[in-house]
C-alpha positions as CSV (number, residue, x, y, z in Angstrom):
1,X,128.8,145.0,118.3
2,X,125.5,144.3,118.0
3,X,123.9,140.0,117.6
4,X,122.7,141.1,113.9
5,X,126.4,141.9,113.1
6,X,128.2,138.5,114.7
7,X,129.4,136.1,112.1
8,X,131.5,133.2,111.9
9,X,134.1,135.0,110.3
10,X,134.4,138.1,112.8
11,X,134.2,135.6,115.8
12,X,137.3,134.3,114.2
13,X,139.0,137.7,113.6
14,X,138.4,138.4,117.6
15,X,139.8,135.3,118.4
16,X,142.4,134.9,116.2
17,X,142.1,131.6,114.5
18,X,140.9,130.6,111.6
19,X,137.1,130.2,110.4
20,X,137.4,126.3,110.2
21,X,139.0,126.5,113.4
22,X,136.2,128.3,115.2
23,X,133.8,126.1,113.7
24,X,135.1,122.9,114.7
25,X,135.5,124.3,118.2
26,X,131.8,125.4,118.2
27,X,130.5,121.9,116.9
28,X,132.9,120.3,119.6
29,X,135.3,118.7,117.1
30,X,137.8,116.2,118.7
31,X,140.7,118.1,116.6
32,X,140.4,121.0,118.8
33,X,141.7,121.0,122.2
34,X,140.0,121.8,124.9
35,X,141.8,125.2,126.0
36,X,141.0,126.5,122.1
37,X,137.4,125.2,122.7
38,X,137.1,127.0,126.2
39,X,138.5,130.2,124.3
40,X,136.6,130.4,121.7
41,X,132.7,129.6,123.1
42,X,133.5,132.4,126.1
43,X,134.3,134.7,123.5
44,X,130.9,133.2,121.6
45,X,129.0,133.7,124.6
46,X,130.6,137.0,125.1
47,X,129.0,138.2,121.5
48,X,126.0,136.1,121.8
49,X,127.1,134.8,118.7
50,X,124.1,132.5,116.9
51,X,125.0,130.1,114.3
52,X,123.5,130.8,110.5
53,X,121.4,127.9,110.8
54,X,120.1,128.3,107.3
55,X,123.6,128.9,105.6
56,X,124.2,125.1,107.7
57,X,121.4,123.7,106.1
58,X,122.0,125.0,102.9
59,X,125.6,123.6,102.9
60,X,124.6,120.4,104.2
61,X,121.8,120.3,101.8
62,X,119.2,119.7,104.4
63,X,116.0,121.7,105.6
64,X,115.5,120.4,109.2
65,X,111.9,120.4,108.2
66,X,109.6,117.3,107.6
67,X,106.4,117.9,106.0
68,X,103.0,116.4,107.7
69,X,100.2,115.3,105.6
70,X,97.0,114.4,106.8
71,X,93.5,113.6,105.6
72,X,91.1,116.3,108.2
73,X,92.5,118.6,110.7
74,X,88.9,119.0,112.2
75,X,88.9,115.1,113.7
76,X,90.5,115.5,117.2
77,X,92.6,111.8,116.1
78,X,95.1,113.8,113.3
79,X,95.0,116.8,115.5
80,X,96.1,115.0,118.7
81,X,99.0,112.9,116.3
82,X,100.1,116.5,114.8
83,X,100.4,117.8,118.2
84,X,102.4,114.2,118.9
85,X,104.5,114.6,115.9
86,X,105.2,118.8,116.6
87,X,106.2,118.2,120.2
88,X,108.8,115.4,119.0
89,X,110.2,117.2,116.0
90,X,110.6,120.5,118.0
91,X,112.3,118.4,120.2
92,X,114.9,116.8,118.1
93,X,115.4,120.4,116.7
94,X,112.9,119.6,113.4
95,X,110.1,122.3,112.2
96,X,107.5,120.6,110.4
97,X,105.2,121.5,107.1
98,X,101.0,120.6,107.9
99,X,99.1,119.9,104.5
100,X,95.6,119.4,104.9
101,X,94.8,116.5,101.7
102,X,90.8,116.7,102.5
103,X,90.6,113.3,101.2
104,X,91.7,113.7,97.7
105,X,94.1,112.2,96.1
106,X,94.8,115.6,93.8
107,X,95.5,117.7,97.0
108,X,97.4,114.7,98.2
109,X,99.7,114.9,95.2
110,X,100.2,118.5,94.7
111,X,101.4,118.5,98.6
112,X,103.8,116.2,98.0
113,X,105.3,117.3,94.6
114,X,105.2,120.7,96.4
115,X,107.2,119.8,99.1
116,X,109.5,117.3,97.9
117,X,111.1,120.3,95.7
118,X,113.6,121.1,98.4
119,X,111.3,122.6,101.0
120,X,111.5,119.5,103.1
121,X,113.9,116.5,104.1
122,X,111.0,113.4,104.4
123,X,107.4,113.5,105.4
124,X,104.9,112.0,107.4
125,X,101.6,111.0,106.2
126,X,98.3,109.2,106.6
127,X,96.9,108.7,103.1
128,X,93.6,109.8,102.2
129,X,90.3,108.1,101.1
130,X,90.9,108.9,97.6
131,X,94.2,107.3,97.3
132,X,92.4,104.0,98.6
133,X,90.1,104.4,96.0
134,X,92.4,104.7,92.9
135,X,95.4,102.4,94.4
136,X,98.0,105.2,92.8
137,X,100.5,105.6,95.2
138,X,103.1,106.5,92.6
139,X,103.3,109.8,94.1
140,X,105.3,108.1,97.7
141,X,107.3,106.5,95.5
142,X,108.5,108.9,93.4
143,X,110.0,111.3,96.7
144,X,111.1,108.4,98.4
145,X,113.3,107.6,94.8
146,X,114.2,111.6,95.3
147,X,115.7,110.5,98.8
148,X,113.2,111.7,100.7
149,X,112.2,109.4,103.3
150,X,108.4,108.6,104.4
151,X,106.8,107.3,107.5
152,X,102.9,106.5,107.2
153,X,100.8,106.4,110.4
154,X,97.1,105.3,111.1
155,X,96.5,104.9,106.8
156,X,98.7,102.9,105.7
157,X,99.5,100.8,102.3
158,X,101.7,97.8,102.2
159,X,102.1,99.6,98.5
160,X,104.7,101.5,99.8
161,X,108.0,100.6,101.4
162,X,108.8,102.5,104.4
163,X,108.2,102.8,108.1
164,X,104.7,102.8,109.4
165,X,102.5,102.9,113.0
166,X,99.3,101.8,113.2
167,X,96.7,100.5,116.3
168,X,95.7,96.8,116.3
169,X,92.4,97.9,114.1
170,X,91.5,94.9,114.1
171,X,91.6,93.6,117.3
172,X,90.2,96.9,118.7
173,X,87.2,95.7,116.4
174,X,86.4,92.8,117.8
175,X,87.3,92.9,121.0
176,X,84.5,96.1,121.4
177,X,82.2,94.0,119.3
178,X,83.0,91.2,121.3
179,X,82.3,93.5,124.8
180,X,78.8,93.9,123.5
181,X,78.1,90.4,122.6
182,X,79.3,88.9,126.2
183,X,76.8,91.8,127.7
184,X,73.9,90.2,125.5
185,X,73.9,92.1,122.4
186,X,72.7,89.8,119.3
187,X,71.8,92.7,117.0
188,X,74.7,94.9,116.3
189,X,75.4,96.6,113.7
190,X,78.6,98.4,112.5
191,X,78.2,102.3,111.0
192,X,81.0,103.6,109.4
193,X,82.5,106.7,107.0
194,X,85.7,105.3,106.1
195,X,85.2,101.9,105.0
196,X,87.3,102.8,102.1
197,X,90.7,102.8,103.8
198,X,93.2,100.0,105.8
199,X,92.1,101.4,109.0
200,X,88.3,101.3,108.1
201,X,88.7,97.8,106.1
202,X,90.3,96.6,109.4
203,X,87.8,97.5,111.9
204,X,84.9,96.1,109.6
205,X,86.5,92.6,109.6
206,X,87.5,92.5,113.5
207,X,83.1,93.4,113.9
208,X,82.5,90.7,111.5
209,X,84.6,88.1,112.9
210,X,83.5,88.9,116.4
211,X,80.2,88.1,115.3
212,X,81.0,84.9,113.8
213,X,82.9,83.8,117.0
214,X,80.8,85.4,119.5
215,X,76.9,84.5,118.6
216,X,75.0,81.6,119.0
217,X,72.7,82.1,116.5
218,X,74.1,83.0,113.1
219,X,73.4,86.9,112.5
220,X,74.5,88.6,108.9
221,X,76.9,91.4,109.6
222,X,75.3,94.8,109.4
223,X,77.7,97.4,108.1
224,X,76.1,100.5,107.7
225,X,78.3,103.0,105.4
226,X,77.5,106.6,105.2
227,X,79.3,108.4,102.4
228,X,76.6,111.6,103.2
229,X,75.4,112.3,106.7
230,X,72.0,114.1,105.1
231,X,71.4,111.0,103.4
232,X,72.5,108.5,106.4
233,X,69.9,110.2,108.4
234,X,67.1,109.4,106.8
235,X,68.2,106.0,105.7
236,X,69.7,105.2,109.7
237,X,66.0,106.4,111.3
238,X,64.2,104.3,108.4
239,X,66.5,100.8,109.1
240,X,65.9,101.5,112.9
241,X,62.4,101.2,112.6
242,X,62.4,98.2,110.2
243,X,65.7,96.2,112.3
244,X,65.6,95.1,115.9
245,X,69.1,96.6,116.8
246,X,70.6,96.7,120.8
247,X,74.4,97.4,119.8
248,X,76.0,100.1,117.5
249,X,79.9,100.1,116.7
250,X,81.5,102.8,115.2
251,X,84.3,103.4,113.4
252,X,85.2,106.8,114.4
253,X,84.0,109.1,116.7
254,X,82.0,111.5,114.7
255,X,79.8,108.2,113.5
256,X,79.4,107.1,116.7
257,X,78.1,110.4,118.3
258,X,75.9,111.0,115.5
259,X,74.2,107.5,115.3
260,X,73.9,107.6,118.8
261,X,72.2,111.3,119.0
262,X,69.7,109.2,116.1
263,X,69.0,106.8,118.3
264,X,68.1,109.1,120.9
265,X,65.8,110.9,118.4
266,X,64.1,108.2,117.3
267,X,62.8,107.1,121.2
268,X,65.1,105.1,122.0
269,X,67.4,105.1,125.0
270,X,71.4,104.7,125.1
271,X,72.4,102.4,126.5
272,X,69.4,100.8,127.8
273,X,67.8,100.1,124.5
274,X,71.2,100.5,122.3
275,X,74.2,100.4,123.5
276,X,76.7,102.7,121.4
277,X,81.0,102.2,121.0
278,X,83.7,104.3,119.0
279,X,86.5,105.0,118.4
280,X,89.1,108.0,118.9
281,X,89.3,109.5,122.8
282,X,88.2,113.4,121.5
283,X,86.4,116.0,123.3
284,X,83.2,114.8,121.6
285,X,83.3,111.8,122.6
286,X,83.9,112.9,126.4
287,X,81.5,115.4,126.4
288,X,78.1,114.1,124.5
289,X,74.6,113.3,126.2
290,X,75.5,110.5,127.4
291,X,79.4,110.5,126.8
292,X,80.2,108.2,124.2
293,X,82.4,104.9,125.3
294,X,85.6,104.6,122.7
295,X,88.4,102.7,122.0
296,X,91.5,104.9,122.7
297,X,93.8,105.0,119.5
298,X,96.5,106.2,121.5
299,X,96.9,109.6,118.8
300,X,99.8,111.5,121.0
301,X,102.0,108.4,121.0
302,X,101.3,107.3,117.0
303,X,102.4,111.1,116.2
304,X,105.8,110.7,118.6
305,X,106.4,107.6,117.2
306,X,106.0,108.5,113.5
307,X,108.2,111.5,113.9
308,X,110.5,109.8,115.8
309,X,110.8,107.4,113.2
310,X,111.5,109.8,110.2
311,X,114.2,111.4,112.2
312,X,115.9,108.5,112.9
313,X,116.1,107.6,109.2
314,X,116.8,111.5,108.4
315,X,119.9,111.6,110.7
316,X,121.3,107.8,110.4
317,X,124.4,107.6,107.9
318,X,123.0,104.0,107.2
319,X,119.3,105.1,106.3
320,X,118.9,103.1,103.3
321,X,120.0,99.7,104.7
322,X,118.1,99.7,107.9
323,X,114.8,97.4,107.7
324,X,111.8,99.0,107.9
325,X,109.2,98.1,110.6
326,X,105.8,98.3,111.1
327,X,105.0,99.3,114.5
328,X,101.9,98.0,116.3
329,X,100.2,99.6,119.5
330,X,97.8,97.9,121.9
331,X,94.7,100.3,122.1
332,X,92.1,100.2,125.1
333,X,88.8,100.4,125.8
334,X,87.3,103.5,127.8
335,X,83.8,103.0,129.3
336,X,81.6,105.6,129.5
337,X,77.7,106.1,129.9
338,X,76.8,105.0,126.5
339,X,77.5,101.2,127.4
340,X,76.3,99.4,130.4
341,X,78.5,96.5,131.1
342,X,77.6,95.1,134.4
């Protein structure tokens, strides 16, 4: 008899018990006794018998799937947290659904009404620049009032009630600004393409209070937002030549490769003349001329943790009565040629 052919209800012809019978034994049921158990999985094993897992999920009403939503795919951060959040669903015996949102809040919506139609059992998402801007997040509510739990890492809203993992953004912030400062920076200024969201809103404060607490002089914060690289170019090389600056930080690492490779072009040397910090511990960042020093957001362990978190509310009876937490990690700072802190 061939694998394709094995079903619950033949096993239980074979073996002479009923189907409920074989069932409980398979799922080790404490109503079935141990010499019926024994039985019953040889003659499983015997057959290679596999259970129907979607005729399981179907009755249980559950998908074993989570979907993912993230903002880029191309940044090395979300990739590195998918991979997080793949490796701990696979093994807690969860597939998982990857929409790209692109920043918009349409694509954002669409992925979620999509998948919240029965294709999925909750999701994990970092919400994109859009969102920020129109403050709807009506669409997380609505699944989560469907029963479909949500954990939000990285971009989060204190909008939406649910469980969440973030980086101290704004510590991270000002201790790198900080760094700078205590190596005798006075002009730095802060460069950044997500200004628009927590994460971004976070790091810009941590720079600005650094500043304020750090320098002797007073010195305005400098925050430098580039909504087009084209058009940052030319407006980055103009202020460069107009502004004594000796200290970039970045708020991702894209930002901070790119103003440093404009620092370079304009003949000036990193980190003698500028010295240059990001954020996000990516290939880039390891592998630029010179390589870039960043602030490790610790992307493998936010994915875990998120996944880890929407499974736990996914497979606990209790789901709805169990607080939810915001969870915090400590980030650190890699050094790398683009600083000189001696």
């Amino acid at each position: 008899m061939s694998n394709q052919m094995m079903t619950l209800k033949k096993l239980a012809e074979l073996s002479n018990f009923s189907v409920s019978t074989v069932s409980k034994a398979l799922a080790d049921n404490p109503e079935i006794s141990t010499k019926t158990k024994n039985k019953i999985k040889k003659l499983a094993d015997f057959y290679n018998y596999k259970p129907n897992i979607t005729a399981k999920n179907l009755k249980e009403r559950k998908t074993r799937t989570i979907g993912v939503i993230i903002p880029n795919i191309l940044a090395h951060f979300f990739a590195k947290v998918l991979s997080g959040i793949e490796k701990e669903a696979t093994e807690k015996g969860y597939n998982i659904i990857t929409c790209i949102s692109d920043e918009s809040f349409e694509k954002e919506v669409k992925s979620v009404e999509m998948l919240a139609n029965g294709s999925v059992d909750g999701f994990i998402i970092s919400i994109s620049k859009e969102t920020f801007l129109k403050e709807n997040f009506k669409h997380f509510q609505k699944a989560i009032d469907k029963g479909l739990p949500i954990s939000m890492f990285d971009r989060v809203t204190e909008k939406v009630y649910c469980d969440k993992v973030v980086i101290n953004d704004f510590e991270s912030s000002y201790l790198a600004t900080e760094k700078l400062i205590k190596c005798g920076c006075e002009n730095i200024v802060f460069v950044t393409p997500i200004h628009d969201t927590s994460v971004g809103s976070d790091r810009v404060r941590g720079y600005e209070k650094a500043l304020e607490n750090g320098l002797k002089k007073k010195e305005e914060s400098k925050v430098l937002i580039i909504d087009d690289y084209q058009e940052f170019t030319h407006n980055f090389t103009k202020f460069l030549k107009e502004n004594k600056v000796d200290g970039i930080v970045a708020a991702d690492e894209l930002s901070g490769i790119y103003t440093m490779n404009l620092v370079i072009g304009a003949g000036l040397k990193v980190p003698e003349d500028i010295s240059v910090i990001g954020f996000t511990d990516g290939i880039l960042a390891g592998n630029s001329n010179p390589p870039l020093t960043t602030i490790d957001q610790r992307a493998l362990e936010l994915g875990k943790i998120a996944a880890c978190n929407i499974i736990n509310r996914l497979e606990d009876n209790q789901k709805e009565t169990i607080q939810y937490e915001t969870t915090v990690l400590e980030t650190y700072l890699i050094e790398r040629g683009s600083t000189d802190f001696k």
